[in-house]
C-alpha positions, 0 to 999 in steps of 0.5 A, a space after each residue: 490479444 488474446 484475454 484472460 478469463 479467471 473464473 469463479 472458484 467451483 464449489 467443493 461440497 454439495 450441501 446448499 450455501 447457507 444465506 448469509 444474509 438472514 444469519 446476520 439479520 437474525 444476529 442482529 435482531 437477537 443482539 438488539 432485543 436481548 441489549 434493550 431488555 438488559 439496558 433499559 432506558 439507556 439512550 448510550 447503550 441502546 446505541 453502542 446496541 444499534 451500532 453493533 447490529 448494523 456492523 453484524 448485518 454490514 458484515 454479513 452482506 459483505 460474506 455474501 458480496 466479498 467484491 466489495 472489500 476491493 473498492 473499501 480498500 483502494 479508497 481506504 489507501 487516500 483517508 488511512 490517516 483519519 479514524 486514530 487508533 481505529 483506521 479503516 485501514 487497521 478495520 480491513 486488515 481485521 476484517 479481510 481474513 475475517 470474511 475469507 474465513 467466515 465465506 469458506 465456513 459457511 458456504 460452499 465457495 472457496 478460493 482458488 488454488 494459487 501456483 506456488 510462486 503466488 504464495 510461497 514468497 508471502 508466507 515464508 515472509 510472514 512465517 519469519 516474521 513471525 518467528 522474531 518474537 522469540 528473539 524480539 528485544 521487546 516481545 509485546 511493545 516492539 514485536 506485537 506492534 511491528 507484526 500487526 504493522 506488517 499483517 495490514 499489508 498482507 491483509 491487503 495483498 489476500 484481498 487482492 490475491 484472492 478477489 481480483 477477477 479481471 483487468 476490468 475490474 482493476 481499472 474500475 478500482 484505479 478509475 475510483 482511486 485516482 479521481 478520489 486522490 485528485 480529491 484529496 490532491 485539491 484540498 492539500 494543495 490549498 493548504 499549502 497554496 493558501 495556508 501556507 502549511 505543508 498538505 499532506 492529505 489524510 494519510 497520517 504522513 507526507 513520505 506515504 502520501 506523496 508515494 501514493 501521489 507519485 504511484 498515480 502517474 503512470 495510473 493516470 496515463 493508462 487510464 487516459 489513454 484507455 479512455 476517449 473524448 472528454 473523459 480522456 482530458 479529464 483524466 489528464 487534468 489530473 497530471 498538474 493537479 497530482 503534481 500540486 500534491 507532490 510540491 503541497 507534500 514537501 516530501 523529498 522521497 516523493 521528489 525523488 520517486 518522482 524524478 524515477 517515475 517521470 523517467 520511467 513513464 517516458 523512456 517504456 510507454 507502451 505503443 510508442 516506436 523509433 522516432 516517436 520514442 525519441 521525440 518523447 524522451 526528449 520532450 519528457 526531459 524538457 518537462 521534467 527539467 520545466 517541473 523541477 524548476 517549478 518545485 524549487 520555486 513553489 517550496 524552496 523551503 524543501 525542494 531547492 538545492 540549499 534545502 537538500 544539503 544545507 541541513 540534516 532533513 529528519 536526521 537521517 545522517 545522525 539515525 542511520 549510522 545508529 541503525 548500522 551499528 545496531 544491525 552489526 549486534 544481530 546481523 543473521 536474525 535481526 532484532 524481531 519486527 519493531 526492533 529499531 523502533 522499541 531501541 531509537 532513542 537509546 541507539 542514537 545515543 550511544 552512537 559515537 558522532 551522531 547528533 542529538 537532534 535527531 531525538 528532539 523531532 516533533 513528530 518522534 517525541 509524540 509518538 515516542 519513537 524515531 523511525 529509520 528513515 530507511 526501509 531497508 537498514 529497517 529490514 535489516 535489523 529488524 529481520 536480519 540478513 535473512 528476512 532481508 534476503 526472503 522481503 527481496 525474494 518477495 519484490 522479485 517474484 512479483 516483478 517476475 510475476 508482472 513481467 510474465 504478464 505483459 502481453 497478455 489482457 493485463 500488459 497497460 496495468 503491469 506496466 503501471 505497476 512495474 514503474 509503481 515498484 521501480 519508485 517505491 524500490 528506490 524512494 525507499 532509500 528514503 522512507 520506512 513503510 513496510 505496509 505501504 498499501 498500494 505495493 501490497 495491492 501490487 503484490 496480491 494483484 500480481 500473484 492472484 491472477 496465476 490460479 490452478 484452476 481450469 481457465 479459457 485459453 489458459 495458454 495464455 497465461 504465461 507459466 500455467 500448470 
């Protein structure tokens, strides 16, 4: 198989780089000594002076090393609930164009030129969401919200569209991210196990956890299979310990996400033929039938029959006729990015037969709105028909983009991602993230790898100009 090599961007401009490094610490030392000579003897402020200098320096170093954003930002995806109002993942999606800006600003690096089908997609969707605040219902609580909700991911889709460099270094990211989520795995299985209260890790929510639970499966066995001796079982420890999050998670999205991966990873495993193919399918709908049995006995609260249809969930029945009705009064543009979430309550309402349970949510009431529990009637009202059709356009180009790589040094990780796409595609029947982190990571990965730039056996790549 022939390998790719993606080389460093060429520099444009002949002028030395300036170093980085001692711009940021002579910031810093300026911050400092003009800070304590206004604060005096103020202990809090020298502090909050301290902090600062040390973020300008740690900026600095990372304008110089960039790379770094990669690993921040897979292990950022397992602890995103942590930090309040100020995540890591909120400080990345600042931080990312921060650094790509300040790099081409003050060296002579810049980023490689991308094919238009890498970035065409992307930025017709961002312009058009964009456009919504002049039609949002709610320009600032709704639109603002709602755009900055989606420019996480996009942030995350840049990082990765304009850093990644090799498949080596994505299964180094991988290898990070999926011992870090066996981590996490471990202590909300023991919440649940021992404690009995639902785990859902540091995510900030059971439906986002349990698609990061259920996205490492096929990770896990590419990077299994990728390794040898005692690192190969090792890693394969990880499929019971991912599936003790997914029953700890109660996230019936995940059920479902997993029941679609669990098929997808043993009906297309790569390097398996004939009757060995048979023998795996078979074996796989044995496991699978084995799991599932487990699921409903270990949380029968959420994962047996009666839990499915004996009750109406988070309310999805009583929200989604109201999200329709909602959609009917601005089908083509849409209501602007957090449309639904600015009008939940006074939708629900007004719809003829929905139950006003759905606004008695624990959860709905602390955050002061209810979410549509579906990804794409959320699409559809927010952007409208044509939003929809240019978010769709995005997720085709990717899968098209992953497709065109299958035989080449890349094929073991797209076929990870591809079954990583398939499930989200589907469990967000039952979900409403639309910065979910991981298939923004997808996406940026898939449309970073098609570069201009001149390559060694180029050819290789399919569709290369």
């Amino acid at each position: 198989m022939t390998a790719i090599r993606l080389p460093r961007s060429a520099p444009v401009r002949d002028r030395a780089p300036i170093d980085v490094r001692r711009v940021a610490v002579g910031a810093a030392l300026v911050v400092i000594a003009v800070g304590l000579a206004w604060v005096g003897n103020s202990i809090i402020a020298v502090a909050i002076i301290a902090a600062v200098a040390a973020l300008v320096i740690t900026f600095g170093l990372i304008i110089k090393q960039p790379e770094v954003l990669l690993p921040i930002a897979v292990i950022s995806m397992w602890i995103e609930g942590l930090g309040g109002q100020a995540s890591i993942g909120r400080v990345m999606s600042v931080v990312i164009p921060l650094v790509i800006v300040a790099r081409i600003a003050t060296t002579s690096w810049r980023p490689a030129a991308l094919q238009p089908r890498a970035w065409v997609p992307l930025l017709v969707l961002t312009v058009w969401c964009w456009l919504g605040v002049f039609w949002a219902k709610v320009p600032v609580g709704g639109w603002l919200i709602g755009f900055f909700t989606l420019f996480l991911g996009i942030a995350y889709a840049l990082a990765f569209m304009v850093f990644t460099e090799s498949p080596a270094q994505v299964m180094k990211l991988m290898t990070i991210w999926v011992w870090l989520g066996a981590l996490v795995a471990l202590a909300s299985s023991f919440v649940f196990f021992v404690g009995g209260v639902r785990g859902y890790g540091f995510t900030g929510g059971a439906n986002n956890y349990a698609a990061f639970v259920v996205a490492g499966f096929p990770v896990i066995v590419v990077l299994a299979r990728a390794a040898e001796g005692r690192a190969r079982l090792l890693l394969w420890c990880n499929v019971p310990i991912y599936l003790s999050a997914l029953i700890a998670s109660g996230s019936r999205m995940g059920f479902i996400m997993g029941g679609v991966m669990g098929v997808y990873i043993f009906s297309t495993m790569p390097g398996i033929r004939g009757r060995k193919r048979v023998i795996t399918i078979v074996g796989g709908a044995v496991f699978m039938g084995v799991v599932v049995f487990l699921f409903a006995a270990l949380n029968s609260d959420r994962f047996s029959l009666a839990a499915f249809f004996s009750d109406r969930g988070a309310g999805r029945l009583d929200i989604w006729p109201a999200a329709i009705a909602a959609f009917k009064l601005h089908p083509l543009q849409g209501w602007g990015l957090g449309g639904f979430r600015s009008s939940s309550y006074e939708l629900v309402q007004q719809t003829s037969g929905a139950s006003l349970q759905a606004l008695r949510q624990t959860d709905d009431i602390r955050v002061g709105y209810i979410e549509a529990h579906n990804l794409y009637l959320s699409i559809l009202m927010d952007l409208g028909l044509i939003g929809t059709t240019i978010y769709f356009g995005l997720i085709a180009s990717t899968m098209k983009n992953l497709w065109d790589l299958r035989k080449t040094a890349w094929g073991q990780l797209v076929w990870a991602f591809q079954g990583v796409q398939i499930a989200l595609l589907i469990g967000q029947f039952f979900g409403t993230q639309l910065n979910q982190k991981f298939q923004w990571m997808i996406i940026g990965l898939a449309a970073g790898i098609y570069r201009k730039q001149r390559m060694i056996h180029r050819s290789s790549l399919p569709g290369s100009v």
